[in-house]
N, C-alpha and C positions, 0 to 999 in steps of 0.2 A: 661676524661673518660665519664663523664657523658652527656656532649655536644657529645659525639659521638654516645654513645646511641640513646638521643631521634634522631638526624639527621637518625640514621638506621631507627628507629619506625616511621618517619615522610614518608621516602622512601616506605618502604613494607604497610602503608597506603594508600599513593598515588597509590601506583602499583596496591592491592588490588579494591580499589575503579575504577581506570580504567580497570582493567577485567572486573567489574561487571559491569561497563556503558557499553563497550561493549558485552555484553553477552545478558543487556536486552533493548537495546535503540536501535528501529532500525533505523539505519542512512538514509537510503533511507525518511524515513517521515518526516525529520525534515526542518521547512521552506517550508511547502508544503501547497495549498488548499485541502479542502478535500470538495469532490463532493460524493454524492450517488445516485446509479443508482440499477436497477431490470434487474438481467440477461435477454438478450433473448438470440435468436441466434446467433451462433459465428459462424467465417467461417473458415473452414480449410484452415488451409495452409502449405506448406510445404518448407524446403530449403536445403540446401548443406553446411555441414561445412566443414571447412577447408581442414579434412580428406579423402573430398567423402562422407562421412556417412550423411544420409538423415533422416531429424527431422520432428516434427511437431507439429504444435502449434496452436491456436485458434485465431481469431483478432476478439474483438468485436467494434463494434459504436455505443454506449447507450448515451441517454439523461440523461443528470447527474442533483443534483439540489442540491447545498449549503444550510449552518445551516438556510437562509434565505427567503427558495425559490428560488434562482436565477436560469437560468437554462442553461448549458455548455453541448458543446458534447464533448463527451470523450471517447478515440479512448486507448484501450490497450489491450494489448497479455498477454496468460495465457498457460502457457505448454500442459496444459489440459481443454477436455471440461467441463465449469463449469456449475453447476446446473440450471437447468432454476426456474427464477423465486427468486432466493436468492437475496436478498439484500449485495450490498456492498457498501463499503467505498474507493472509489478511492482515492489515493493520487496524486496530478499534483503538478507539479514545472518546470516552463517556458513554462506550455502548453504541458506537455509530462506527462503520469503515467510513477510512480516510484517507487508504492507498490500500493496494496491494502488486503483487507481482509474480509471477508464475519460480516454482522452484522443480529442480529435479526430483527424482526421489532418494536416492543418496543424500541429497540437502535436507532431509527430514528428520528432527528430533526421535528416538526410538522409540519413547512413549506415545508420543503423536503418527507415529507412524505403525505401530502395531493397535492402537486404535482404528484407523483408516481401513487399517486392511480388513477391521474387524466389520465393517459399517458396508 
């Protein structure tokens, strides 16, 4: 009885703690570089899904700069026009965004951010 116990407790542990990883890990970032770029202009665009029904979404091409200065272009869509002038944190893996999310500028690497300022 008592070995079956903890086996339940070890269960609804495991189960619990995997809700929680996924609930706050987002899997898109994981194993990614992360690049930061200064909105500018985005370009409309629009497409067709499946439906017919006609969407639209933004594609930017910003000069991106790693925790070290390094400097990458980085090409990604956002549903919506984002703020000009915000800093974000692109995430890339294999050369493609697969998340990103707006940062202060305080949150900015020094290198990547005396880049920015320079662009």
């Amino acid at each position: 009885m008592k070995a079956f116990l903890i086996t339940i407790i070890t269960v609804l542990v495991l189960l619990f703690g995997s809700v929680l990883l996924l609930q706050n890990v987002n899997l898109n970032r994981l194993g990614t570089h992360q690049y930061y770029v200064q909105v500018g202009k985005g370009v409309k665009m629009e497409d067709k899904a499946d439906n017919g029904m006609t969407y639209v979404y933004y594609q930017y091409t910003l000069d991106g700069f790693d925790k070290d200065g390094k400097e990458k272009n980085v090409i990604f869509t956002a549903n919506k026009e984002l703020r000009k002038d915000a800093y974000l944190r692109v995430y890339l893996k294999g050369g493609k965004a697969s998340s990103y999310q707006e940062v202060q500028e305080q949150e900015l690497p020094e290198p990547a951010k005396r880049e920015l300022e320079g662009h």
